[in-house]
C-alpha positions as CSV (number, residue, x, y, z in Angstrom):
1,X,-4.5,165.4,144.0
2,X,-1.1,167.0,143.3
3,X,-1.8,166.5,139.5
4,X,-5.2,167.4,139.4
5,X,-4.4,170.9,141.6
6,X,-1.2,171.1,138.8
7,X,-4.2,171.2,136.3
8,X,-6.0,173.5,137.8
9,X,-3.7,175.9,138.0
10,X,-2.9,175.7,134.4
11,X,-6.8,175.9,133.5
12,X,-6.6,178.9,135.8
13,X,-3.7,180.5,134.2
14,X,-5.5,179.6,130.6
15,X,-9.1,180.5,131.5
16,X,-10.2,177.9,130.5
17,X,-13.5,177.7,132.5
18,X,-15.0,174.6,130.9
19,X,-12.0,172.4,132.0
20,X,-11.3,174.4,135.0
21,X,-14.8,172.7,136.0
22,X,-14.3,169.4,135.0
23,X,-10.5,169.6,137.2
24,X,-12.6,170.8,140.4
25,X,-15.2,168.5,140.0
26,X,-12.4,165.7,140.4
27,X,-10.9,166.9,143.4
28,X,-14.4,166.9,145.1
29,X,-15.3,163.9,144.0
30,X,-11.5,162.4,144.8
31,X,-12.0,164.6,148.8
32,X,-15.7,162.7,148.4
33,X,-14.2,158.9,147.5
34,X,-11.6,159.2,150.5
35,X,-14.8,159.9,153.0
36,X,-13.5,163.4,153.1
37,X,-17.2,165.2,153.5
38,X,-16.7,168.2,154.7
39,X,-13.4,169.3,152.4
40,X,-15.8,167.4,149.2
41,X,-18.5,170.1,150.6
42,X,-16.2,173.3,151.2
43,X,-14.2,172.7,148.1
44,X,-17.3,172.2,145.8
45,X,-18.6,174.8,147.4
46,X,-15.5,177.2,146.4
47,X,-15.5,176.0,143.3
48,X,-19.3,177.5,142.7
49,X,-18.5,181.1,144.5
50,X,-15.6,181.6,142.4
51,X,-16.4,180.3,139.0
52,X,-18.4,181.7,136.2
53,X,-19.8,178.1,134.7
54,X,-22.7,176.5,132.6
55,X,-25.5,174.7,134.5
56,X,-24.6,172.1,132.0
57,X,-21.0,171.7,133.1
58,X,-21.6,171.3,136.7
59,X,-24.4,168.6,137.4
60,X,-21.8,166.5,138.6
61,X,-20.5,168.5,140.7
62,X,-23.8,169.6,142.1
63,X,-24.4,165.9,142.6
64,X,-21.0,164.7,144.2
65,X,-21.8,167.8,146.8
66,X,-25.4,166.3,147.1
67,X,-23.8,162.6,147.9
68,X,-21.4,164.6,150.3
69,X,-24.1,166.0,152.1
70,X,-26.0,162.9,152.6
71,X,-23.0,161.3,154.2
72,X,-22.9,164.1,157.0
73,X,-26.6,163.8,157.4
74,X,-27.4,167.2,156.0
75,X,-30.3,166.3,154.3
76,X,-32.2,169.3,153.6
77,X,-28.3,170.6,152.0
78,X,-28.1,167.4,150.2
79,X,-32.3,168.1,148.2
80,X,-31.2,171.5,147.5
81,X,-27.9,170.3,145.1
82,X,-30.1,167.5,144.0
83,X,-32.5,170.1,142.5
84,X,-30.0,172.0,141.2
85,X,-28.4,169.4,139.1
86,X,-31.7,168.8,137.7
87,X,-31.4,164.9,136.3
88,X,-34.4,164.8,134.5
89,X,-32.6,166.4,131.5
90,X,-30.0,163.6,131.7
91,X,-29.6,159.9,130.3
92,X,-31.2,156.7,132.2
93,X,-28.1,156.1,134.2
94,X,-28.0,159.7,135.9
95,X,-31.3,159.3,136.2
96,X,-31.0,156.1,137.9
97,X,-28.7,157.7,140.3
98,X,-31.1,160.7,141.2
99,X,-34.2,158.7,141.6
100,X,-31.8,156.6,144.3
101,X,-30.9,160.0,146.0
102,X,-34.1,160.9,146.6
103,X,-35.4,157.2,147.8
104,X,-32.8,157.7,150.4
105,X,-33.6,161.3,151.3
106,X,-37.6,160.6,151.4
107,X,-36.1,157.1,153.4
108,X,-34.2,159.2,155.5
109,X,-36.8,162.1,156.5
110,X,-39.4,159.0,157.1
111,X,-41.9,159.9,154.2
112,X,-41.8,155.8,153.3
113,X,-44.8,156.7,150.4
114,X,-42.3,159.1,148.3
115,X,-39.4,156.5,148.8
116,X,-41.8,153.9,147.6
117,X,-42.9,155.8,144.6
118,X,-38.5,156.7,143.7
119,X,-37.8,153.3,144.2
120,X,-40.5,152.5,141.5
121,X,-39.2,155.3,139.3
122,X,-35.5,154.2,140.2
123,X,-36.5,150.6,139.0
124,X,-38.4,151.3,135.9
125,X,-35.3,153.5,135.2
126,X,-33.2,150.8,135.6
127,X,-35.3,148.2,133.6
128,X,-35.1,150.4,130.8
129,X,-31.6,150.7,131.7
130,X,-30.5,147.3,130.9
131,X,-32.8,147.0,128.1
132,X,-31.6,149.3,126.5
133,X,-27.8,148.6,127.0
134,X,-29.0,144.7,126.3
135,X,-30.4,146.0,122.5
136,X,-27.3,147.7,122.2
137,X,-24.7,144.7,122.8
138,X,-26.8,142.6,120.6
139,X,-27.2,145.1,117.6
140,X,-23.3,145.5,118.1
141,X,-22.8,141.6,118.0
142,X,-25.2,141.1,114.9
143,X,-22.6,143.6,113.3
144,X,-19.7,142.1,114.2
145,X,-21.4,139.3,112.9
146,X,-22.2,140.4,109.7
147,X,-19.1,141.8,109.2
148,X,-17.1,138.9,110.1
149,X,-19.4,137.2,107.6
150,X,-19.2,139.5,104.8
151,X,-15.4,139.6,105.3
152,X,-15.3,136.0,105.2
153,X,-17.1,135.8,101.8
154,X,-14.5,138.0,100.3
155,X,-11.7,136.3,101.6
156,X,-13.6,133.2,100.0
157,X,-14.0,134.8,96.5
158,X,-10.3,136.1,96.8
159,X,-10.1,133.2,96.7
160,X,-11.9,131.7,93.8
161,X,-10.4,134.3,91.9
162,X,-6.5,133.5,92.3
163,X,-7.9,130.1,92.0
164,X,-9.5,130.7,88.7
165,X,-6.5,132.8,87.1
166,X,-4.0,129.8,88.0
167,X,-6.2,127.6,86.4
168,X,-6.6,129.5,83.4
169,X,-2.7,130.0,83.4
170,X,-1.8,126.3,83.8
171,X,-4.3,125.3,81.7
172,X,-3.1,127.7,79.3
173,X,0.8,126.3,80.0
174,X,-0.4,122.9,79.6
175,X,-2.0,124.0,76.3
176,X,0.9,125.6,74.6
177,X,3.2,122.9,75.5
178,X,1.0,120.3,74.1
179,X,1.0,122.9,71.2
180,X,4.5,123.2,70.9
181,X,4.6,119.0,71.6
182,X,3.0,118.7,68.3
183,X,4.9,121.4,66.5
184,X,8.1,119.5,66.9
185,X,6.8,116.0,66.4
186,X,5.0,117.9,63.0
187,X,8.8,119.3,61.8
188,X,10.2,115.6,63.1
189,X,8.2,114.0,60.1
């Protein structure tokens, strides 16, 4: 926390608002991962009065206050960040995440039909999820593959080249010393 409130002073100091962001969004979420709610909440909530940011820049931090709202139970608090973060812009895994918060929150205000219906959503997400991540490590380990491979087959004709030239140059050696062989034994008659 020292470090991070080190950085923020310097982002302050450099107006830097895009980083200033990203620093304040660690502090709540650091406040939010030592069950500190209500500083996670109050600090975020700072954070939004004082800054001029991007919508784009602060999802997380609209979702960390989100989390730190459900956690004290607030949950009308905790649908209004959730809609401003807006997920549905996001990749799968955020969106994994937002379908979960608002399982929980339809869970938690007892409409069991609309947490039904996210934990659908929040499954299908996550199907796709792994899918996708599942294509991805394979494409990545038919390249390595193929790579290895290819490498492999130019280390081999390395190889058969150097292979080939010491041939030809011992063959060569052998040549002109059998040359030279008969050369002598030719001036010896």
């Amino acid at each position: 926390l020292i470090y991070l409130n080190k950085s923020k002073a310097l982002s302050e100091e450099l107006h830097d608002e895009r980083m200033l962001v990203k620093i304040q969004t660690n502090i709540v979420g650091l406040y939010y991962l030592n069950h500190q709610y209500e500083q996670s909440i109050a600090e975020g909530k700072k954070m939004l009065a004082t800054s001029k940011h991007d919508d784009s820049d602060i999802k997380e931090l609209y979702y960390v206050i989100c989390n730190s709202y459900i956690k004290t139970a607030n949950i009308d608090s905790a649908r209004n960040y959730l809609q401003k973060a807006n997920f549905d812009t996001l990749q799968p895994k955020q969106q994994l995440m937002y379908y979960e918060i608002l399982r929980y929150i339809s869970r938690s205000e007892g409409d069991y039909k609309s947490a039904y219906y996210y934990s659908g959503k929040s499954a299908r997400t996550a199907i796709s999820l792994v899918e996708t991540t599942g294509a991805s490590s394979l494409q990545l380990m038919e390249e390595k593959y193929r790579s290895t491979k290819l490498e492999s087959e130019n280390n081999l004709l390395t190889i058969y080249i150097i292979g080939g030239v010491l041939l030809v140059i011992i063959g060569i050696y052998l040549w002109y010393a059998q040359y030279k062989k008969k050369q002598e034994e030719a001036i010896a008659l």
